[in-house]
N, C-alpha and C positions, 0 to 999 in steps of 0.2 A: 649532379650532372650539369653540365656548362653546354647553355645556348648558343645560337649563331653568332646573337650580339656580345655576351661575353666574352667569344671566345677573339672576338675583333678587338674589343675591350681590353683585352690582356695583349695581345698581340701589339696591337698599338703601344700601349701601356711598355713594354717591355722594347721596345721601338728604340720610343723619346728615351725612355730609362739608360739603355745603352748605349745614345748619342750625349746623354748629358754626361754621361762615365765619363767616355773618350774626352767631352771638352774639358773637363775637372781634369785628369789628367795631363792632358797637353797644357791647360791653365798653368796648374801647380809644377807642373815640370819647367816651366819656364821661369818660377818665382811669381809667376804673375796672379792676379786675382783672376776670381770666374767674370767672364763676361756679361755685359747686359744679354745678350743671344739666350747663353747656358741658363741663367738665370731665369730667362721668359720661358724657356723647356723643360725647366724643371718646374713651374710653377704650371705650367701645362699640365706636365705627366700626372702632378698630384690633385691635380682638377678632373682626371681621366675617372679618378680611383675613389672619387665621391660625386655621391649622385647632386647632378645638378637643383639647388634652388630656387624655385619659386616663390611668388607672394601665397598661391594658393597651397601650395603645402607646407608653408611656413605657418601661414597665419590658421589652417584648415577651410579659407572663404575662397569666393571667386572674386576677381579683378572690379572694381568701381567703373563707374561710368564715364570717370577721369582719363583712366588708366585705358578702360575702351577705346574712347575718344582717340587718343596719343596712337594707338595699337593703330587703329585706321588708316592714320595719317600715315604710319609709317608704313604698315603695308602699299600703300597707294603708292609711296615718294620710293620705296627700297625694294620691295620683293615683287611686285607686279610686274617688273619688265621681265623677268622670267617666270614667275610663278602665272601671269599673268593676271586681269584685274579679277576674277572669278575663284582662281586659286586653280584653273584646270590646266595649269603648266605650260600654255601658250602662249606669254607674254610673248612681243618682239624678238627681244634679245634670245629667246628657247631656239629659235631654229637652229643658232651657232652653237648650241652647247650640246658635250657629247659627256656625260651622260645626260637625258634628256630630264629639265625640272619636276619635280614629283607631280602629279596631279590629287590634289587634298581630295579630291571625288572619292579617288578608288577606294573600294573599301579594303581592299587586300592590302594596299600602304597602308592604310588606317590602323586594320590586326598588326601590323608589323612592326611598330614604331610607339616608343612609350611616350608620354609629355614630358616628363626629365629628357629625352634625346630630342625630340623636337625645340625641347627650349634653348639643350647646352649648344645646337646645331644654330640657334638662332643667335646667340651672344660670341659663341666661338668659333661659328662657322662651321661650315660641310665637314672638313676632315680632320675638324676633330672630331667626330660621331664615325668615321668612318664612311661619308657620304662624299659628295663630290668634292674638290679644293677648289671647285670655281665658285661657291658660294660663301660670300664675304662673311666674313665677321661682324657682327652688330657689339663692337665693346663696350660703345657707350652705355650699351642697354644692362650691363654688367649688375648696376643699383639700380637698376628698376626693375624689381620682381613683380610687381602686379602691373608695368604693361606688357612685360613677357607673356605671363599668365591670360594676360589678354586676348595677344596675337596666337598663342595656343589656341585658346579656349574659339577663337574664333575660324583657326586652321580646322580644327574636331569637329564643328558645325559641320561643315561641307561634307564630312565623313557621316551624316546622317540622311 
């Protein structure tokens, strides 16, 4: 049986799939190669379809103090103007956003939300989880699995 988030999962998933079709077609129908675009969508869709990872489920440990450190900073510099600096979704910037930024307190977001979706939400942005598209993409953070696992493992704190 397929949960809420799956069934978004598929949903999405079967989205990008059917716009990457169309563009392969209109590509190939014109003699032309697939686009950089198609290309970024498709490498999307297939990113949908495997769980995102981590240093700490890669390696089975939690993030170093390196990796800490970095996660801080970047919380501080990136996600605090709407998560705000406590994580309780008040940043500045929260008043203009509609849906309003998660607050890492609630325990109810906490049950609802795995750390693979929290991290792929963090390197890929909001929608692709399904969550807002006003919430940037962190790509660079693409190879850095234990400060992702960082910025996780320090999102989950406030959840306690």
């Amino acid at each position: 049986m397929f949960n809420f988030h799956d069934l978004c999962k598929l949903a999405f998933a079967f989205l990008v799939t059917s716009a990457v079709l169309s563009f392969s077609a209109r590509a190939n129908a014109g003699g032309g190669v697939l686009s950089q675009e198609t290309r970024a969508l498709t490498h999307q869709s297939e990113a949908m379809q495997q769980p995102f990872e981590t240093a700490e489920n890669r390696s089975g440990g939690s993030p170093g103090q390196e990796a800490r450190s970095r996660a801080s900073e970047i919380f501080e510099n990136r996600c605090s103007a709407c998560h705000g600096p406590e994580g309780h979704g008040d940043g500045p910037a929260a008043a203009n956003l509609k849906p309003k930024p998660a607050d890492f307190h609630n325990l109810n977001w906490q049950k609802s939300i795995t750390d693979e979706r929290i991290a792929q939400a963090i390197v890929q942005g909001g929608s692709a989880v399904g969550m807002s598209n006003q919430m940037a993409p962190n790509p660079d953070l693409e190879n850095e699995p234990a400060v992702v696992s960082a910025l996780v493992e320090r999102i989950r704190k406030w959840g306690k």
